[in-house]
C-alpha positions as CSV (number, residue, x, y, z in Angstrom):
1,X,18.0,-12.0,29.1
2,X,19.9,-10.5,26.5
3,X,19.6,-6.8,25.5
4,X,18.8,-7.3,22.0
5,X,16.0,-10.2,23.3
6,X,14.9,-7.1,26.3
7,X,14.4,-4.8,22.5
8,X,12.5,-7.3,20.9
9,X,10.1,-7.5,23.6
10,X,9.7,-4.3,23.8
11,X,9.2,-4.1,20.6
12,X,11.8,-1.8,20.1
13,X,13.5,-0.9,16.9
14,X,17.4,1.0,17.0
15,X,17.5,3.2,14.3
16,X,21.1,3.2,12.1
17,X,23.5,5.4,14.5
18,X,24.0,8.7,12.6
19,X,27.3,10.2,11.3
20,X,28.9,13.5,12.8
21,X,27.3,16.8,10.9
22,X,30.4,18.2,12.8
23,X,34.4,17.6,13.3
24,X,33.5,15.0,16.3
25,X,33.3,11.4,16.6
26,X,29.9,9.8,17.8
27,X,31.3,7.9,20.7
28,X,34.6,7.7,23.0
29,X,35.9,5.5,25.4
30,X,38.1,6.5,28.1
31,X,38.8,4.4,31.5
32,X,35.7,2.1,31.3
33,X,33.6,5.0,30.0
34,X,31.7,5.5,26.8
35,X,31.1,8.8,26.3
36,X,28.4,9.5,24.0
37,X,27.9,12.3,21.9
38,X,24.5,14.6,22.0
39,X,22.1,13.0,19.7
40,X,19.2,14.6,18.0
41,X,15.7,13.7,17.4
42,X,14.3,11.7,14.2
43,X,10.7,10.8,13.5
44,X,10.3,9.0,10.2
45,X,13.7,10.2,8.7
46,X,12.6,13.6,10.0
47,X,14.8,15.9,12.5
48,X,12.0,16.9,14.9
49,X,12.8,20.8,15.6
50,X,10.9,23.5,17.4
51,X,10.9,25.3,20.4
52,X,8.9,23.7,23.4
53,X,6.4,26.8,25.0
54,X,6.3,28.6,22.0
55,X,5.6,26.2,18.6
56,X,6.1,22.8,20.4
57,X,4.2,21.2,23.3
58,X,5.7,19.0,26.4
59,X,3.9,15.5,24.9
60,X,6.4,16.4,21.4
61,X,9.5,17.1,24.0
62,X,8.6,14.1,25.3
63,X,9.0,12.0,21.9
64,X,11.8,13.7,20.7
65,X,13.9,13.1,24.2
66,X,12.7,9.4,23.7
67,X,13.9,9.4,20.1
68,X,17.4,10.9,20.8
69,X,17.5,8.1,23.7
70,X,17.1,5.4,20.7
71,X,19.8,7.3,18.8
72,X,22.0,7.1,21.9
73,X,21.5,3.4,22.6
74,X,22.1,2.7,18.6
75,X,25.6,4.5,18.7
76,X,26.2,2.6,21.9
77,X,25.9,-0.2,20.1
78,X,27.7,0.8,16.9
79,X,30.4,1.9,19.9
80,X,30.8,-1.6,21.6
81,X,29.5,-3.9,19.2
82,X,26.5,-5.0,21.7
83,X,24.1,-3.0,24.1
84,X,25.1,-6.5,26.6
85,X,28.4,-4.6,27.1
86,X,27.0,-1.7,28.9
87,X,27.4,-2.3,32.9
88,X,25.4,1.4,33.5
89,X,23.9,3.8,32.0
90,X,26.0,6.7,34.2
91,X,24.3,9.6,33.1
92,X,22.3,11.7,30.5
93,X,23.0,15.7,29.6
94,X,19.7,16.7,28.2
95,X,19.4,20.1,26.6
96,X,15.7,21.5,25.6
97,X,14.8,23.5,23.3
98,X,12.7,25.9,25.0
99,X,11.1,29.3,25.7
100,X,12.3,31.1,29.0
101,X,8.7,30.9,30.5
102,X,8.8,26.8,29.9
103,X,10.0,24.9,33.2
104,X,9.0,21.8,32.4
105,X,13.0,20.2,31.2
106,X,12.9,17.4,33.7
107,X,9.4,16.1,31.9
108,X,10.6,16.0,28.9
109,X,13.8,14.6,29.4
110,X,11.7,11.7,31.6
111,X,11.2,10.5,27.4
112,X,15.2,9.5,27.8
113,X,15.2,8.4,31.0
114,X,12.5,6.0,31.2
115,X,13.6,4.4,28.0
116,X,17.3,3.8,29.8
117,X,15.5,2.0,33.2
118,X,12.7,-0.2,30.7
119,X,16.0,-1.2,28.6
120,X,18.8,-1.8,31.0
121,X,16.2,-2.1,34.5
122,X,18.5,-1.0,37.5
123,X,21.4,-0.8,35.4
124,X,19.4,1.9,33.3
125,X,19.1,4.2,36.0
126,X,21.3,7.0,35.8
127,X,21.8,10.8,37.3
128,X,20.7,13.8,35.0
129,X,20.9,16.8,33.8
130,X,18.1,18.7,32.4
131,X,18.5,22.5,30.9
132,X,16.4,24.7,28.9
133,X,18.6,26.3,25.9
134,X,17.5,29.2,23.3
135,X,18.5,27.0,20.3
136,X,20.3,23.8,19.3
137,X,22.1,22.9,16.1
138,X,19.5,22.4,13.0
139,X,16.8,23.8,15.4
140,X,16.6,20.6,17.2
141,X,13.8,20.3,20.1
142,X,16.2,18.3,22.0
143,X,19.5,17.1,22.4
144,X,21.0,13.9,25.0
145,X,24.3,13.0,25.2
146,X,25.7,10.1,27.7
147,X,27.8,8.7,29.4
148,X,27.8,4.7,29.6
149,X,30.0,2.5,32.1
150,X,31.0,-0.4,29.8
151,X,31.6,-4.1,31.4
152,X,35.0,-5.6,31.7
């Protein structure tokens, strides 16, 4: 089965891959890899911002590391031209916007992950990082960058 057909049944919708708000680009590829910029979180054309702990909850963490995982698998696809390229998902930097008393970072980047492995399956799986930062750029609740083994 095809990516794009695996989307569909999941009723899954990519949003449009944003632009840099910075002198980067989204994605490179080096040796095989795609390195993926960190994405941020959009609900509804919105950025979703907050700080988890202290005005946000881990359910909202939750969403936004999901949505920044559908803004990494649209620029993977803007990248390559088709998600059917990607051999592994290879790993995910996630980086929460959170109190110093909040512990729960692995959680909430789970809204990433388990997006990759009900995507890609085995090929989706992928090893992690998961840190609790002070602040992100645009007061972003999360932000997930990647890094993507690509096929051939």
């Amino acid at each position: 089965m095809s990516i794009e057909a695996r989307l569909k049944e999941l009723d899954i919708t990519l949003p449009v891959a944003a632009a840099p708000v910075a002198a980067y680009v989204p994605a490179v590829l080096a040796g095989g890899l795609l390195h993926v910029s960190g994405q941020l979180p959009f609900r509804d054309g919105a950025l979703m911002t907050g700080r988890l702990g202290e005005d946000r909850d881990l359910d909202y963490g939750v969403e936004a590391a999901r949505r920044c995982g559908l803004m990494l698998l649209a620029q993977i696809e803007a990248a390559l031209g088709s998600l059917d390229r990607v051999e592994h998902v290879v790993k995910l930097g996630a980086f929460i916007n959170s109190a110093a008393d909040f512990t729960d970072q692995p959680k909430v980047a789970n809204g990433a992950s388990e997006l990759m492995a009900e995507v890609f399956g085995d090929a989706g799986r992928h090893a992690r990082s998961a840190v609790g930062v002070p602040v992100l750029p645009l007061g972003a609740v999360v932000e997930i960058d990647a890094i993507v083994q690509v096929k051939g």
